[in-house]
N, C-alpha and C positions, 0 to 999 in steps of 0.2 A: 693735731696736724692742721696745719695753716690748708683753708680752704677758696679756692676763687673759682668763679665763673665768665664762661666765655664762650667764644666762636669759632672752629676752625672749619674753613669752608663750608659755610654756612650750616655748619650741626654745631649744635648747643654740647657744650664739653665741662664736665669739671674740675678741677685741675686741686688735685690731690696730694701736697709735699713735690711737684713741681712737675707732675708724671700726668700728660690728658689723658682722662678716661672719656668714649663716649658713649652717652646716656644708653642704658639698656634696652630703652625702648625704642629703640632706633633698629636693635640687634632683633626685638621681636617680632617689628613690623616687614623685618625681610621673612621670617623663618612662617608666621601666621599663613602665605598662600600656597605653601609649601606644604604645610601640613592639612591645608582642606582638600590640597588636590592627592596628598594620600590617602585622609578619608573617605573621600569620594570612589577611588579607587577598589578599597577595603569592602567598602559597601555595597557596589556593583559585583565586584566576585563572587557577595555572598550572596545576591539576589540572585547570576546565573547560577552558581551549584543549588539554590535551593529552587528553581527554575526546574535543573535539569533532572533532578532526585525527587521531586514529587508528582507521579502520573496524573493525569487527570478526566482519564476514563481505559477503555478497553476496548479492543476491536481483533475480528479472526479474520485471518489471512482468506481471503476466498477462492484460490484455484483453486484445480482438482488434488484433490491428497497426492502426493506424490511427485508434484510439483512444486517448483522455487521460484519467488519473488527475489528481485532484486532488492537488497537496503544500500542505499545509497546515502554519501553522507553530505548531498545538498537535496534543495526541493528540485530538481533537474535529473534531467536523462541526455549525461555526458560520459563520453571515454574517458573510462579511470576512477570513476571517483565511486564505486562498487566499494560497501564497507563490510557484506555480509549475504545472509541469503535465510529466506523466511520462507517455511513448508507451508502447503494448501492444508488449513484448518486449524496453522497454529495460533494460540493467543496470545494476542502482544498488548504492554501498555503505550497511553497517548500520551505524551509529552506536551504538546501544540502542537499548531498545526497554519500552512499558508498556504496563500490562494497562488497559483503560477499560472497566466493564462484561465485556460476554461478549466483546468482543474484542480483542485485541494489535495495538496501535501499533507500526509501526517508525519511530525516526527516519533517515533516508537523505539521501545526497548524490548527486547524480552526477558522474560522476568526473570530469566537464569543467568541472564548477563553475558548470553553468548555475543548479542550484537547490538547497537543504538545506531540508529539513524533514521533516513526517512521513505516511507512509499507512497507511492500514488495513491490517492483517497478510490478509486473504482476500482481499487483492489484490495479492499477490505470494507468488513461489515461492522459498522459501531455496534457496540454492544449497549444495552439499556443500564442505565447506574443502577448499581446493588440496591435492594430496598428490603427491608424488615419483612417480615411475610406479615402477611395480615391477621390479625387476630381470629379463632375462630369461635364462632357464637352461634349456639346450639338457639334453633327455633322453638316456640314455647308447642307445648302439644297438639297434635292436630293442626296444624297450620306448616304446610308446605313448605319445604325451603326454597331459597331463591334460585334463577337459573344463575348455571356457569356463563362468564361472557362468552361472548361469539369468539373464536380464534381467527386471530384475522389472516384475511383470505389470499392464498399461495397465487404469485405471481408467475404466470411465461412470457417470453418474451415477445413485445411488440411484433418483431420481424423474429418471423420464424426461419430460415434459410431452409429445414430440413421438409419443408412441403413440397418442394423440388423434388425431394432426395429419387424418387425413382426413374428418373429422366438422366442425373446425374448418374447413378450409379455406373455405366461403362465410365467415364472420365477418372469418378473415384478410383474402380479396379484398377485403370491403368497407372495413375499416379502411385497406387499403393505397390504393384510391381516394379517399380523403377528403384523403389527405395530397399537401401541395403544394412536396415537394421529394422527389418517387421517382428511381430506387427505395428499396425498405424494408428492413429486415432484421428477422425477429420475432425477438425475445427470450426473450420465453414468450406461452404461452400457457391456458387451461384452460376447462372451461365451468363457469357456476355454474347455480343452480336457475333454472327458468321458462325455460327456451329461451337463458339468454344467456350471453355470451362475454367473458372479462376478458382482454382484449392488449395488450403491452408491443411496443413496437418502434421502431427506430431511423433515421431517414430520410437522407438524402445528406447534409445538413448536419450531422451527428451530433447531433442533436438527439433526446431520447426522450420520447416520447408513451403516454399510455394510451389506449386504444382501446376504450367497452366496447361490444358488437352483439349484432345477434341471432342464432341458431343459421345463420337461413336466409340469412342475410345484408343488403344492401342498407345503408341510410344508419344512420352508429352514431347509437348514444342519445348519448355523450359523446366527445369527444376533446380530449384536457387534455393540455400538457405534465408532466411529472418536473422537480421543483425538484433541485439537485445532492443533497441530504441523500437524496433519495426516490432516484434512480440510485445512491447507492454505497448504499443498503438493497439493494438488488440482487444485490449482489456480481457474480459471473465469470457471466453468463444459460448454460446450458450442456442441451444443445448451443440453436447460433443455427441458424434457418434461412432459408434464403438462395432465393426464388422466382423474382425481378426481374433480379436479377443473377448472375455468377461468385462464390461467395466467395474466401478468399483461400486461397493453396495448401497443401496440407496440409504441417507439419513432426514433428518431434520430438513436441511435445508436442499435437497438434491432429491429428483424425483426418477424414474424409472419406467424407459414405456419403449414397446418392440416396436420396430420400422415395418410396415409389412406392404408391399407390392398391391397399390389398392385394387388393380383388375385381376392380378393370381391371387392373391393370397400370400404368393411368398416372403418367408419371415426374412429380410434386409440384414437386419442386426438390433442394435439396441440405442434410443437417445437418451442420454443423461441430462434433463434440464435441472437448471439452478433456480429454483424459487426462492430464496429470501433476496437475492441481489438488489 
């Protein structure tokens, strides 16, 4: 077949039994950014699923047992966008994690695939990465084994609110009689100027209320719910204390100790502090 070469608008063609074909390579240098940009594509998918599917540590929920965190599915505390809800004590894996403002986001899973998103970092406890236990090696005779390390030393809070507490107590009483799902559980507590009293607390239904009274007690001036943004400003309330009812048993990381009327004697109720926080 009779073969010639030429031009047809300025692409190079060859002209085959009388029919232009043009050159292949003209067809491959359109399809070439086409297919990097699906590569590229391909590849980023499989970076976030393998992103999102491999944890890369462990942390426990820290309120009180019985309690719910919200999982949200951005680093923010907006209406709507609640994806789940994580118990005090449960363990969850880390995904990442980002800074928003003054505080760190983690993103987490649980590990039963009930929920993935994210919580505020002062509401959970890293866990230490897993490690091999140590080998153990018997001391030659007569020579002493080594000591155990120190366990390091149980934390309370800086600001104690509950050193107040027996000043406060009318203010507490009254707020806790206003409320119509006891018992309560106080949160915090403090007094402000002019005789009054600012109370945060928690009622059977887990609901939280501000409370504000007066020194001597009797009917509060206000009682208002906490929208969810206003409870996780809160963070971990530490210690809680507990009048109405038993709290819950001490463990690990939660310590146990009676509130008692330092000039009677009389027993208050009970503070549950959080030492690992």
């Amino acid at each position: 077949m009779d073969r010639a070469t030429g031009y047809v608008k300025g692409r190079p063609v060859s002209i085959l039994g009388h029919r232009p074909v043009v050159q292949r390579e003209m067809g491959m240098r359109r399809l070439l950014p086409s297919l990097f940009a699906a590569l590229f594509w391909v590849a980023a998918a499989a970076g976030s699923h393998a992103q999102q599917s491999e944890p890369v540590g462990r942390a426990v929920v820290t309120v009180a047992p019985g309690s719910r965190v919200n999982v949200r599915a951005a680093p923010e505390v907006r209406s709507g966008n609640i994806v789940g809800k994580a118990l005090g004590g449960q363990l969850v894996e880390i995904l990442g994690s980002e800074r928003r403002g003054s505080y760190v986001w983690y993103r987490v899973r649980d590990p039963d695939g009930r929920f993935s998103g994210w919580i505020r970092g002062d509401l959970l406890k890293i866990q230490p990465p897993e490690t091999e236990p140590p080998e153990q090696v018997t001391p030659p005779a007569g020579e002493a084994p080594a000591e155990a390390d120190t366990p390091p030393a149980k934390r309370r809070p800086l600001f104690d609110w509950s050193k107040a507490l027996p000043e406060l107590m009318p203010a507490i009483r009254g707020c806790a009689a206003a409320s119509s799902a006891r018992p309560v559980v106080v949160l915090i507590a403090r007094k402000l100027s002019f005789g009054v009293v600012d109370i945060v607390l928690r009622d059977s239904a887990e609901r939280v209320w501000r409370c504000v009274g007066s020194e001597r007690g009797g009917t509060p001036i206000q009682y208002d719910p906490l929208g969810e943004a206003q409870v996780e400003l809160l963070g971990t309330p530490n210690p809680e204390f507990y009048f109405e009812t038993e709290p819950p048993p001490a463990d690990d990381c939660h310590e146990l100790e009676p509130a008692r009327d330092p000039k009677s004697g009389t027993l208050l109720g009970t503070l549950r502090y959080d030492i690992c926080g």
